[in-house]
C-alpha positions in Angstrom: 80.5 163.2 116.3 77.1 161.8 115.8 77.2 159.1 114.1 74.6 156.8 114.9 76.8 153.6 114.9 79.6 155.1 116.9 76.6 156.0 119.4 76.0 152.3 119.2 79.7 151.3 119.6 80.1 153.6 122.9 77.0 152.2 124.3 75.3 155.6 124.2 72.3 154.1 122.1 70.8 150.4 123.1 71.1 147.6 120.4 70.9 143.9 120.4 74.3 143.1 120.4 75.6 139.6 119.0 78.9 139.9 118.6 81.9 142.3 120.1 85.7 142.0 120.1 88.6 145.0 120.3 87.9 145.8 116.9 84.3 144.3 115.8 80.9 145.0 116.6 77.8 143.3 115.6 74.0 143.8 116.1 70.8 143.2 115.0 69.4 145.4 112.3 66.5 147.6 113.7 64.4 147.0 110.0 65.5 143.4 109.3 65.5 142.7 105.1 65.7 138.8 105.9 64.6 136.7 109.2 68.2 136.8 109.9 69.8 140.6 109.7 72.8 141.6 111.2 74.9 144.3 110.6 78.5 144.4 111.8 81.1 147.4 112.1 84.5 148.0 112.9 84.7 150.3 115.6 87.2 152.5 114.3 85.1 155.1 112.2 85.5 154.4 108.6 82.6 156.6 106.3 82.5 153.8 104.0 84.5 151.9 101.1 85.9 155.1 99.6 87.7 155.6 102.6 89.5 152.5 103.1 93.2 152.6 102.8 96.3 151.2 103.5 96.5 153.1 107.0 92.9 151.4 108.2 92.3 148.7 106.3 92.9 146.4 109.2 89.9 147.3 110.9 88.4 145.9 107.7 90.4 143.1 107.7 88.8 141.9 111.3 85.1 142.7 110.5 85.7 139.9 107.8 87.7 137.6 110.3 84.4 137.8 112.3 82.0 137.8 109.4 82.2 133.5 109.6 81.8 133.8 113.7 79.1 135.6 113.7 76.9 133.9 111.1 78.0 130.8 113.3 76.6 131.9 116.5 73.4 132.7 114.3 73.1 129.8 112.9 73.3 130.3 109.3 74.9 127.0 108.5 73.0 126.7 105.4 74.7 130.0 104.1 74.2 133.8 103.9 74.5 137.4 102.1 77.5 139.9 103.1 76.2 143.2 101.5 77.5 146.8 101.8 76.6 150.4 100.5 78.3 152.9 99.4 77.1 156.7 99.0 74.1 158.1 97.9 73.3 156.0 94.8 74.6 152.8 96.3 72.0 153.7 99.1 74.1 154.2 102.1 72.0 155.3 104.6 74.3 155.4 107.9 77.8 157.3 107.4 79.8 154.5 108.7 81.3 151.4 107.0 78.7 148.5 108.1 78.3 145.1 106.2 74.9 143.3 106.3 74.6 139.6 107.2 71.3 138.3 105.6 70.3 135.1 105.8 68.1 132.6 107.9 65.8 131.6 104.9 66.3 131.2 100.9 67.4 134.6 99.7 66.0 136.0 96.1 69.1 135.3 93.6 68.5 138.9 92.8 69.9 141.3 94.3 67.5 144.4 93.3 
């Protein structure tokens, strides 16, 4: 397979890793969008939302379970942004099933 975050996940490609249990992974984004920018994974390989379903939809279940650790070990008490994208309009850019955690400064209340 080569997909980039599995790569990632199997320790074949270097990241800045900030978070890693059985199921989760999270690392720093290589072009940050915010002074905080973190995008975690579950490490089962899930090509994104439209492949969610009832047979791995615990692996998404854990990357939120971590979502609230992770911004806590980065500090963003003061809040944050939990974005994903799906497909080619919806500007998914890495065929895996990765939520961004933005935050570390006043985000635009817009999202475009």
């Amino acid at each position: 397979m080569d997909c980039i975050f599995c790569m990632i996940r199997d320790g074949k490609i270097p990241s800045s890793k900030v978070f890693e249990n059985d199921k989760v992974l999270a690392f720093k984004d290589l072009h940050p969008q915010a002074k905080v920018h973190v995008l975690v994974i579950p490490k089962t390989h899930i090509a994104s939302c439209d492949e969610i379903s009832p047979l791995n939809s615990d692996c998404v279940k854990a990357v939120f379970e971590a979502i609230p650790e992770v911004a806590a070990g980065l500090g963003l008490d003061k809040g944050y942004r939990v974005v994903t994208n799906c497909g080619e309009h919806g500007c998914q850019s890495v065929k895996h099933l990765h939520f961004h955690i933005l935050g570390g400064e006043q985000l635009a209340d817009k999202m475009s």
